[in-house]
C-alpha positions, -999 to +999 in steps of 0.1 A: +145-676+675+169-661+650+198-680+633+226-670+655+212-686+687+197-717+671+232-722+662+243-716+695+217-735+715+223-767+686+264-759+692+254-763+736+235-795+726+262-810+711+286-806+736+262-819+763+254-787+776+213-783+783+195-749+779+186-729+805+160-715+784+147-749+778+146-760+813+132-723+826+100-736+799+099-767+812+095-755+848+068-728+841+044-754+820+052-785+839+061-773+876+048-739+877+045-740+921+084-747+924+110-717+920+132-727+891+169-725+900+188-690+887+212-698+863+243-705+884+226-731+904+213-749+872+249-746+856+264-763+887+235-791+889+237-801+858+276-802+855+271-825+890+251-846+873+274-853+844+304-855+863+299-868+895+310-855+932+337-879+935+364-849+923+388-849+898+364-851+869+362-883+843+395-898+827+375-910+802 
C-alpha cells in the first residue's frame, strides 16, 4: 500500500467512513459463497447503519 492511500484510508477511518477494500477482504476470506455488495450498495448500507431510516439525519 503506498503512502498516499494509507493516508487516505487512515483520513476515511477517522471520519467514520469504513473501506470498501477492507470489507471486499473480509467477504472473500470469511464469506467467500455470498456476493459482496458493489460499491454503491455498501456506501448506502453503511451510511444506513450510521444514521438511521428515520430521515433527516442526526442533530447531534
Amino acid at each position: 500500500m503506498t503512502l498516499i492511500a494509507l493516508l487516505a484510508e487512515t483520513a476515511r477511518a477517522m471520519v467514520g467512513m469504513p473501506s470498501y477494500a477492507a470489507y471486499r477482504r473480509h467477504m472473500a476470506e470469511r464469506h467467500p459463497e455470498t456476493a459482496p455488495m458493489d460499491e454503491v450498495a455498501f456506501f448506502r448500507d453503511r451510511q444506513q447503519a450510521r444514521y438511521g431510516g428515520k430521515g433527516g439525519g442526526r442533530c447531534c
